[in-house]
DSSP file (Angstrom, degrees, kcal/mol; ACC not computed):
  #  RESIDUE AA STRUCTURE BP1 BP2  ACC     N-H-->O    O-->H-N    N-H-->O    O-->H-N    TCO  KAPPA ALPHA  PHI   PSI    X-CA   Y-CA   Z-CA
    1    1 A X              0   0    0      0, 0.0     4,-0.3     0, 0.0     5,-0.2   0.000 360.0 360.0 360.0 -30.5  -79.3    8.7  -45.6
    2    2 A X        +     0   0    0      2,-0.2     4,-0.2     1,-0.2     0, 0.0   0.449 360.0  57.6 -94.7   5.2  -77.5    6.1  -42.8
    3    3 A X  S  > S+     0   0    0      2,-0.1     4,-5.6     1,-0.1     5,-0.3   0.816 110.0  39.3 -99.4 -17.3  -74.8    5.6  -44.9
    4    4 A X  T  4 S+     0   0    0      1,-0.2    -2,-0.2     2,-0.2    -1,-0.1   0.443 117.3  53.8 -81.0  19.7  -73.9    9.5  -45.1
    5    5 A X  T  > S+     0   0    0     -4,-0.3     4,-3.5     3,-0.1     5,-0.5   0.492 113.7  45.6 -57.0 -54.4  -74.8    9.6  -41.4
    6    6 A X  H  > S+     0   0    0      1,-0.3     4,-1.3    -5,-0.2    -2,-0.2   0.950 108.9  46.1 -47.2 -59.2  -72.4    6.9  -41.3
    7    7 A X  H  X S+     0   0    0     -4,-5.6     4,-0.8     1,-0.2    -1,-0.3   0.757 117.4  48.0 -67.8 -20.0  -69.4    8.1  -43.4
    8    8 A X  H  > S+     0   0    0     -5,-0.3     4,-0.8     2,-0.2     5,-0.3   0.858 115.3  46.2-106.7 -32.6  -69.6   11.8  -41.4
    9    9 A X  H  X S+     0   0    0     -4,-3.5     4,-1.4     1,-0.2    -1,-0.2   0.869 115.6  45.3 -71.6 -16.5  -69.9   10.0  -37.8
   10   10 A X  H  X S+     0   0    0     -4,-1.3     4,-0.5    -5,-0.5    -2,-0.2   0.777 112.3  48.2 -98.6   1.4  -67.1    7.8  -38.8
   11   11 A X  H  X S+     0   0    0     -4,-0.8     4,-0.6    -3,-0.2    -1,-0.2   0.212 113.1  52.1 -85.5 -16.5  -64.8   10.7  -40.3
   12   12 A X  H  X S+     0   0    0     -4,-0.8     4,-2.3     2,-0.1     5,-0.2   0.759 109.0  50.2 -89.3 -54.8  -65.6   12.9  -36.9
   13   13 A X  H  < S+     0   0    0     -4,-1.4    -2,-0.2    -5,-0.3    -3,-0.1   0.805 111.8  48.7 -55.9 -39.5  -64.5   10.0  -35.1
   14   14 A X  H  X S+     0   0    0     -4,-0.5     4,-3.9     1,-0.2     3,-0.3   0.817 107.4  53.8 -55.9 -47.6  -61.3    9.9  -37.3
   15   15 A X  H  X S+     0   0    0     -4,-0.6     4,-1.6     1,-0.2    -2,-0.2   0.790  99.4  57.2 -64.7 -31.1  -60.5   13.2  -37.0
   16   16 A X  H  < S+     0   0    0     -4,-2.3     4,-0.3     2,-0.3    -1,-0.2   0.347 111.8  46.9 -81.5   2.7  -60.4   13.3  -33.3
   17   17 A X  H  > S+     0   0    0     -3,-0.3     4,-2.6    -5,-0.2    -2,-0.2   0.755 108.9  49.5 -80.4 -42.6  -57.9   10.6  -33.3
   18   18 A X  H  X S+     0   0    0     -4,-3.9     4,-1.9     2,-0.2    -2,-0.3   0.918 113.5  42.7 -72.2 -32.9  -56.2   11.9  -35.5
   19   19 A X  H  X S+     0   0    0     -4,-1.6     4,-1.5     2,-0.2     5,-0.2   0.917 115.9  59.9 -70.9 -41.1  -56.1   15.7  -33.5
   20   20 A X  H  > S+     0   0    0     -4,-0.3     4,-1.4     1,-0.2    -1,-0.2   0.936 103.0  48.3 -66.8 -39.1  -55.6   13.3  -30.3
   21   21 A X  H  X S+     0   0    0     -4,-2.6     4,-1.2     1,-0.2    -2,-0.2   0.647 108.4  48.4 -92.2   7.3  -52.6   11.9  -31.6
   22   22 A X  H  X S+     0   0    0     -4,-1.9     4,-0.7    -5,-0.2    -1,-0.2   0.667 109.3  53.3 -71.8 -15.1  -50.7   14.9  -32.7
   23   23 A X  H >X S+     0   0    0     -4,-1.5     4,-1.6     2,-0.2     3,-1.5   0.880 113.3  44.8 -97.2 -78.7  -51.3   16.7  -29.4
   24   24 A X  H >X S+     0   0    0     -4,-1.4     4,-2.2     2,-0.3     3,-1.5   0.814 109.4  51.8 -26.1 -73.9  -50.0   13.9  -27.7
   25   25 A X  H 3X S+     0   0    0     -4,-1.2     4,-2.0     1,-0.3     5,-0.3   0.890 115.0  52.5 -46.2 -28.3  -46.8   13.3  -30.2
   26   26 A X  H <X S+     0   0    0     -3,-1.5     4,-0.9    -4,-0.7    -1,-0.3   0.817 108.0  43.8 -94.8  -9.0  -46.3   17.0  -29.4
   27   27 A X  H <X S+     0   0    0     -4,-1.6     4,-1.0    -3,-1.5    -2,-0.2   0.804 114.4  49.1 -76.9 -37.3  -46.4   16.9  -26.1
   28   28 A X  H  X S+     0   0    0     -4,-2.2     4,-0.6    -5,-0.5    -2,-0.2   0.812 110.8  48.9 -79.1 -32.3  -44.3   14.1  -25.9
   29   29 A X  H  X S+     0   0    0     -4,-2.0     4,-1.2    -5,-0.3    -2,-0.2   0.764 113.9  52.4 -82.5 -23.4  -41.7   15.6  -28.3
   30   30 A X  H  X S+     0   0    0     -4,-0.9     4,-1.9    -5,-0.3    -2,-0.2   0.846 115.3  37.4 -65.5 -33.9  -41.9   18.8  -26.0
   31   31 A X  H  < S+     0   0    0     -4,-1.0    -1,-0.2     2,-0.2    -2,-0.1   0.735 110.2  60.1 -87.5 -31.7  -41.2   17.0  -22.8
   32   32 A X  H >< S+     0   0    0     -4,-0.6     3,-1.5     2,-0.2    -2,-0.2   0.943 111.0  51.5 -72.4 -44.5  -38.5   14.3  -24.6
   33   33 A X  H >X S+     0   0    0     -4,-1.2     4,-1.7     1,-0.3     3,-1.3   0.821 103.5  52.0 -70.5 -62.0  -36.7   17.8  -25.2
   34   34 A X  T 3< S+     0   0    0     -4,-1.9    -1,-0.3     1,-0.2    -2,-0.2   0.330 101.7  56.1 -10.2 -31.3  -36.8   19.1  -21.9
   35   35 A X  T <4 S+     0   0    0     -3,-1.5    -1,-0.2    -4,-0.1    -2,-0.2  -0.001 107.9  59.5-146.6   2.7  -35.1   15.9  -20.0
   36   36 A X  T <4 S+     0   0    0     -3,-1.3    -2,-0.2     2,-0.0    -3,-0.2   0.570  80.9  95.7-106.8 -39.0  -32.2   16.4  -22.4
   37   37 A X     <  +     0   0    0     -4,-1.7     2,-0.2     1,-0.1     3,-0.1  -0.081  51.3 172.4 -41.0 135.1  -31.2   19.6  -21.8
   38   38 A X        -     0   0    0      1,-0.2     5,-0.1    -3,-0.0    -1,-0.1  -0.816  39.5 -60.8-143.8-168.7  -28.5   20.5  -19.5
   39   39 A X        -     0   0    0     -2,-0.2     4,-0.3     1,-0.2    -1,-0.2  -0.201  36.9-147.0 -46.6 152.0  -26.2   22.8  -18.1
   40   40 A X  S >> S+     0   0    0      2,-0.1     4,-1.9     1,-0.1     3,-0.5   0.740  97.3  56.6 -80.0 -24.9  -23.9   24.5  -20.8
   41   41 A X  T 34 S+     0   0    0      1,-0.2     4,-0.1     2,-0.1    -1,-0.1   0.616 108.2  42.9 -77.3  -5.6  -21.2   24.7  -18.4
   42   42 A X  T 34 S+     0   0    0      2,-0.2    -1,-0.2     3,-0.1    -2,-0.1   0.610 107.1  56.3-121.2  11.9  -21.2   21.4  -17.7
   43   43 A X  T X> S+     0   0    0     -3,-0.5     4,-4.4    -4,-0.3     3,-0.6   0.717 111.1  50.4 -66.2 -37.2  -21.5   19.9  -21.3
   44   44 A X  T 3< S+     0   0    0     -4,-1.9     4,-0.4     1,-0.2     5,-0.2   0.792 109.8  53.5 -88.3  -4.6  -18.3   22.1  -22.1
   45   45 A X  T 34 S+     0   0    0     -5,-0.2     4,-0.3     2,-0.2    -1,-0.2   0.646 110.4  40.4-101.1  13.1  -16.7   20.6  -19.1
   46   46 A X  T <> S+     0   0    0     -3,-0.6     4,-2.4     2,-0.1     5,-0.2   0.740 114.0  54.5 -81.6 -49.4  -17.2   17.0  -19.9
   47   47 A X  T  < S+     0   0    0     -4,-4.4     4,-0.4     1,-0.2    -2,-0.2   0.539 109.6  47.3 -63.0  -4.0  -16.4   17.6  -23.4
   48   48 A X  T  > S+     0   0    0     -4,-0.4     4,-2.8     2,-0.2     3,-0.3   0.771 117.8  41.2-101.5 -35.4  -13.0   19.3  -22.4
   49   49 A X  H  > S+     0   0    0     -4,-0.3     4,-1.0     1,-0.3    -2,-0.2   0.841 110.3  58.1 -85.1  -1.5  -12.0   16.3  -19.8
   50   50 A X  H >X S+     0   0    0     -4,-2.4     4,-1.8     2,-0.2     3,-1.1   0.951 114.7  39.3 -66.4 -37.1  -13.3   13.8  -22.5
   51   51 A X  H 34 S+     0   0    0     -4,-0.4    -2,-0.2     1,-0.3    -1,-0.1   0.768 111.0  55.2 -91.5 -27.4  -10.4   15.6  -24.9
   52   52 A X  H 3< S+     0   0    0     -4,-2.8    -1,-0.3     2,-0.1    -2,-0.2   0.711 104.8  51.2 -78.0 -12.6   -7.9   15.9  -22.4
   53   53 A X  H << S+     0   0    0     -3,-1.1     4,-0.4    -4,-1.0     3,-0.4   0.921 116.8  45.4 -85.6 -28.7   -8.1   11.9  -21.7
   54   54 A X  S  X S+     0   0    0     -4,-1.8     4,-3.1     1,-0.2     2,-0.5   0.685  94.4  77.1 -63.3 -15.8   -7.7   11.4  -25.8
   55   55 A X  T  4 S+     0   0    0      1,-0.2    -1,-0.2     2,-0.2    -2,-0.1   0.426  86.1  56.0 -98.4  34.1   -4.7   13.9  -26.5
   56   56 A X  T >> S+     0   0    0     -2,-0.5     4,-3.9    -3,-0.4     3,-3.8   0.542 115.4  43.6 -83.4 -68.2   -1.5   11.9  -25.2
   57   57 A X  H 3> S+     0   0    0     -4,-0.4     4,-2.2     1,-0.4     5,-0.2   0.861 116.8  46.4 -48.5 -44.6   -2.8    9.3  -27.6
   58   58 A X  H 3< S+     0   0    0     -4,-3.1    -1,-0.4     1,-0.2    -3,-0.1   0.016 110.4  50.9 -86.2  30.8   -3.4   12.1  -30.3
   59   59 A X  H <> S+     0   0    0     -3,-3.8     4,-2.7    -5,-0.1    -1,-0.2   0.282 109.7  52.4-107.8 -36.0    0.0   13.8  -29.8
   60   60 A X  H  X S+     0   0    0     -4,-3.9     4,-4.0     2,-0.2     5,-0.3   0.977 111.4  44.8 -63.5 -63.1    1.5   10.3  -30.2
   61   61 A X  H  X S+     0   0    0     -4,-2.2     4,-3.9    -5,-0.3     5,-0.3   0.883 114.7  51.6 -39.0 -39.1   -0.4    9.8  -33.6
   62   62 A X  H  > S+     0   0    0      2,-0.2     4,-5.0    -5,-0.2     5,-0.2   0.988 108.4  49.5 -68.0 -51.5    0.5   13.3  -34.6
   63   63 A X  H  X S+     0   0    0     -4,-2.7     4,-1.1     1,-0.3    -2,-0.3   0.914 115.2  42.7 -40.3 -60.7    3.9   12.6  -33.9
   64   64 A X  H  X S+     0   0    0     -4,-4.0     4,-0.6     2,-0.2     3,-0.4   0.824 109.7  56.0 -69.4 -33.1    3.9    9.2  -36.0
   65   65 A X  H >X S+     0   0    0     -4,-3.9     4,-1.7    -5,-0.3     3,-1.4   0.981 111.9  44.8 -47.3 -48.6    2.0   10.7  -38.8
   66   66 A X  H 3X S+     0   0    0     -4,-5.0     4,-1.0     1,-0.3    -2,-0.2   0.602 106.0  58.4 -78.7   0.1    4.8   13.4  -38.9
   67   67 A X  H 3X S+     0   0    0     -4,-1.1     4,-0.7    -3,-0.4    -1,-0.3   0.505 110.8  44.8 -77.9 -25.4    7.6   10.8  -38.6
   68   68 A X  H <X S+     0   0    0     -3,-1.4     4,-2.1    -4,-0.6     5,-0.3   0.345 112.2  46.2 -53.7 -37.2    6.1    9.2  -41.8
   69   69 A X  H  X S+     0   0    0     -4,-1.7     4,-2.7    -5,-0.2    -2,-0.2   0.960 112.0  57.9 -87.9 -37.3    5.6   12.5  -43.8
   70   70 A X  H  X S+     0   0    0     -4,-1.0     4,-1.8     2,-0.2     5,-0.3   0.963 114.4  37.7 -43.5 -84.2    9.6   13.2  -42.3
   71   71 A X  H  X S+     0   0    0     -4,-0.7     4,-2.6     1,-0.2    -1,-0.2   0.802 119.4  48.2 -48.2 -60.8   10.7    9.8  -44.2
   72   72 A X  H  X S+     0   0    0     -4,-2.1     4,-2.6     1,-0.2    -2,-0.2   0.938 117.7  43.1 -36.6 -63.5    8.3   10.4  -47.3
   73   73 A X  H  X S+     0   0    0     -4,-2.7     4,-1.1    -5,-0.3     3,-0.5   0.835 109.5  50.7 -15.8 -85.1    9.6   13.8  -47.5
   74   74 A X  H  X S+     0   0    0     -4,-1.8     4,-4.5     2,-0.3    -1,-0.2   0.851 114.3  52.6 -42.1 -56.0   13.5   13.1  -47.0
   75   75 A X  H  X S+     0   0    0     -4,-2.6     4,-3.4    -5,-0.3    -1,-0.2   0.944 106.3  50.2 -33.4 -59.0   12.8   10.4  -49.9
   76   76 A X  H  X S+     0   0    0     -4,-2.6     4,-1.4    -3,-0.5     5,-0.3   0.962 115.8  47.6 -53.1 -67.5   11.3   13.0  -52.3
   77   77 A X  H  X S+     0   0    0     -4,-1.1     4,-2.2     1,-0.3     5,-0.3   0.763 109.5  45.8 -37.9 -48.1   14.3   15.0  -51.5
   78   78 A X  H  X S+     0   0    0     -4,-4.5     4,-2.5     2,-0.2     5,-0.4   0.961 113.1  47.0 -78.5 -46.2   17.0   12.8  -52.0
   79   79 A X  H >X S+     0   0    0     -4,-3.4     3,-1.8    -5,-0.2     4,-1.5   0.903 115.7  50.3 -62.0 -65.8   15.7   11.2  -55.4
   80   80 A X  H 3X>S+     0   0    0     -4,-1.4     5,-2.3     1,-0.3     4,-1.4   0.749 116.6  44.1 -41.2 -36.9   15.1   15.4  -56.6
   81   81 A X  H ><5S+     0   0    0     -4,-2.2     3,-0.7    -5,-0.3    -1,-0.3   0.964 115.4  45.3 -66.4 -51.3   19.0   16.0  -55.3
   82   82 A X  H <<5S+     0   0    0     -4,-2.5    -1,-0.3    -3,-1.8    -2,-0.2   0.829 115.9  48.0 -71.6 -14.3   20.2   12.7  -57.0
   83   83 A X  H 3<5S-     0   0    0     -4,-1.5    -1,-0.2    -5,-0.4    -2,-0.2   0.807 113.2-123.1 -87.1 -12.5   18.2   13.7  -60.3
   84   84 A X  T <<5 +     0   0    0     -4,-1.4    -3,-0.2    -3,-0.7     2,-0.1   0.810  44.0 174.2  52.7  45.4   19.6   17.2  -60.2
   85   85 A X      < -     0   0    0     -5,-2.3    -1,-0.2     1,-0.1     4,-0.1  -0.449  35.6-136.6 -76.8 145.0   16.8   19.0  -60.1
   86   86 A X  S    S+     0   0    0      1,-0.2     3,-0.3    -2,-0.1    -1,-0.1   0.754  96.4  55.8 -73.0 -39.1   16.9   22.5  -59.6
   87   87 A X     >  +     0   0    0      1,-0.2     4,-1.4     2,-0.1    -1,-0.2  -0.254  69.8 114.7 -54.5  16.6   13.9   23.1  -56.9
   88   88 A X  H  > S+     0   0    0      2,-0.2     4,-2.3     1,-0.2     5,-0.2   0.933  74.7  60.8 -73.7 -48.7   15.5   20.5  -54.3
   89   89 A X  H >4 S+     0   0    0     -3,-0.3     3,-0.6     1,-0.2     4,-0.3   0.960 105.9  35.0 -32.8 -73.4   15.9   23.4  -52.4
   90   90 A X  H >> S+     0   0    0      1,-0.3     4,-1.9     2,-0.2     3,-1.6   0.916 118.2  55.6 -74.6 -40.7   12.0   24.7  -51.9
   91   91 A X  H 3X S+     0   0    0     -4,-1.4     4,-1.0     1,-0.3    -1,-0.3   0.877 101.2  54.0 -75.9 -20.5   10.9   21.2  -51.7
   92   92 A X  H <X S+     0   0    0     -4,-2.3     4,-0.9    -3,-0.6    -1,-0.3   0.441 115.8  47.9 -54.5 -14.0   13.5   20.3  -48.6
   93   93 A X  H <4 S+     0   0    0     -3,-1.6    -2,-0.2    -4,-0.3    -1,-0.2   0.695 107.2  47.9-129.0 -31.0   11.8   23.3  -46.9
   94   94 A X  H >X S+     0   0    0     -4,-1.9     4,-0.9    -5,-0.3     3,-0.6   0.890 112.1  48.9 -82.0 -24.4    8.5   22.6  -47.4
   95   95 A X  H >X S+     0   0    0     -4,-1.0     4,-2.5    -5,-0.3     3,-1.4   0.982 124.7  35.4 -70.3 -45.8    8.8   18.8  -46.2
   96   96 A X  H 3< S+     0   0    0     -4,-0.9    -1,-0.3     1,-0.3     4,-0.3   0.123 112.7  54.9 -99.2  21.0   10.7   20.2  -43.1
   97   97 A X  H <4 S+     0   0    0     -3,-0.6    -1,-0.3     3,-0.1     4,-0.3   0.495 112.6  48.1-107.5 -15.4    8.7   23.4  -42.7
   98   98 A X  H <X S+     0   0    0     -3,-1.4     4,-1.3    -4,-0.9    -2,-0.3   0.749 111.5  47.6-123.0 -35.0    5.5   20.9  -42.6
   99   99 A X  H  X S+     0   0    0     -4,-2.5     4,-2.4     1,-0.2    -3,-0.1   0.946 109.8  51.1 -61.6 -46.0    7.0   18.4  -40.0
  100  100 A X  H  > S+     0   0    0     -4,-0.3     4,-3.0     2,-0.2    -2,-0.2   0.797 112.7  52.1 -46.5 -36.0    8.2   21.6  -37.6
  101  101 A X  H  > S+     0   0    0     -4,-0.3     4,-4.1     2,-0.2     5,-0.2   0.987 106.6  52.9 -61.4 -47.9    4.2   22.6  -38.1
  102  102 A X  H >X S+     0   0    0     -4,-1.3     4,-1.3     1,-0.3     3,-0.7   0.962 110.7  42.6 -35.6 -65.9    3.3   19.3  -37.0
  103  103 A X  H >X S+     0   0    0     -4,-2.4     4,-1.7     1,-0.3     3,-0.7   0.892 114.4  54.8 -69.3 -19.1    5.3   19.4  -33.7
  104  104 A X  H 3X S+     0   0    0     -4,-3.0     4,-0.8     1,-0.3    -1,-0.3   0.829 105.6  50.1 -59.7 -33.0    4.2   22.9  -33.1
  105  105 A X  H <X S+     0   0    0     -4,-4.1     4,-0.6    -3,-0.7    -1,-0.3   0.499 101.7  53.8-101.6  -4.3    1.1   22.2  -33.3
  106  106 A X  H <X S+     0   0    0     -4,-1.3     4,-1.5    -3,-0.7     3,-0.3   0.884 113.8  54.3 -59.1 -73.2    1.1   19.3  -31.0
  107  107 A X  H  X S+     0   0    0     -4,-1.7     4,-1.5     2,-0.3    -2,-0.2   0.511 106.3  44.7 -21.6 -46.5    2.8   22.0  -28.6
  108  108 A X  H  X S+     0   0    0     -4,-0.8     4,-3.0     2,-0.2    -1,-0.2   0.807 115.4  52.9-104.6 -42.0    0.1   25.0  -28.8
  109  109 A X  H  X S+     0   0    0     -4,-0.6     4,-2.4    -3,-0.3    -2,-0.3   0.826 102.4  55.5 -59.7 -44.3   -2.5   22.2  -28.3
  110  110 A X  H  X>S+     0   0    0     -4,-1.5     5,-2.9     2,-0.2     4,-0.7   0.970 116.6  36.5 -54.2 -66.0   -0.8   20.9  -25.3
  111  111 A X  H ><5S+     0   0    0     -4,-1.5     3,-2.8     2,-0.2    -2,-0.2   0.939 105.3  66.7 -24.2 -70.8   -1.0   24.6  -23.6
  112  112 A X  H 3<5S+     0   0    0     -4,-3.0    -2,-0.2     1,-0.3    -3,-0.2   0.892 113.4  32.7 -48.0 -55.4   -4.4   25.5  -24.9
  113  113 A X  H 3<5S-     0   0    0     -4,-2.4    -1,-0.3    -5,-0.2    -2,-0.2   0.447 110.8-117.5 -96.5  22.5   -5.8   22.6  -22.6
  114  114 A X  T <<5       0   0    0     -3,-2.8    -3,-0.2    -4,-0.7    -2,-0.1   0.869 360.0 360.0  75.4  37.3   -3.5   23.0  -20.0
  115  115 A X      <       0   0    0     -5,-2.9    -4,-0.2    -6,-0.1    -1,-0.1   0.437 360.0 360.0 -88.0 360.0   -2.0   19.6  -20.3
């Protein structure tokens, strides 16, 4: 009889640890939650001057990527032209329709955040 006295006092005893720490871990995840939250207007205005101090650098980078695809391009062209390939044409236009995107798009970006 004392040891199932035993096992049910020491299984109440478990259980109210266990019930104590989940109402604590939720209270504590409720509270953690709280004390991050912040304004929305002033998340999206850090995140816009964080993106305006990067986008010199990332207009340069665009720029040098598309200065690289230019010179790949111009290559492609010139061996299709020297092979006498018929399509020299549509492939000159798509390397130089894809460099022009590049700088446009550098351009529109520049506006949009009023750089």
């Amino acid at each position: 009889m004392k040891t199932n006295s035993f096992k049910a006092a020491k299984r109440l005893v478990l259980s109210k640890i266990t019930m104590f720490t989940l109402a604590w871990l939720t209270l504590n995840y409720i509270f953690s939650v709280s004390c991050f939250a912040q304004d929305g207007n002033a998340g999206i205005q850090e995140a816009t001057n964080k993106v305006k101090g990067y986008f010199d650098t990332g207009c340069d980078l665009m720029y040098a990527i598309g200065a690289i695809v230019g010179i790949i391009g111009a290559i492609k062209v010139f061996n299709k032209w020297n092979a006498g390939e018929s399509d020299t044409n549509k492939v000159a236009a798509a390397w130089f329709g894809s460099c022009i995107f590049l700088v446009v798009v550098a351009t529109v970006l520049k506006s949009f955040f009023g750089i």
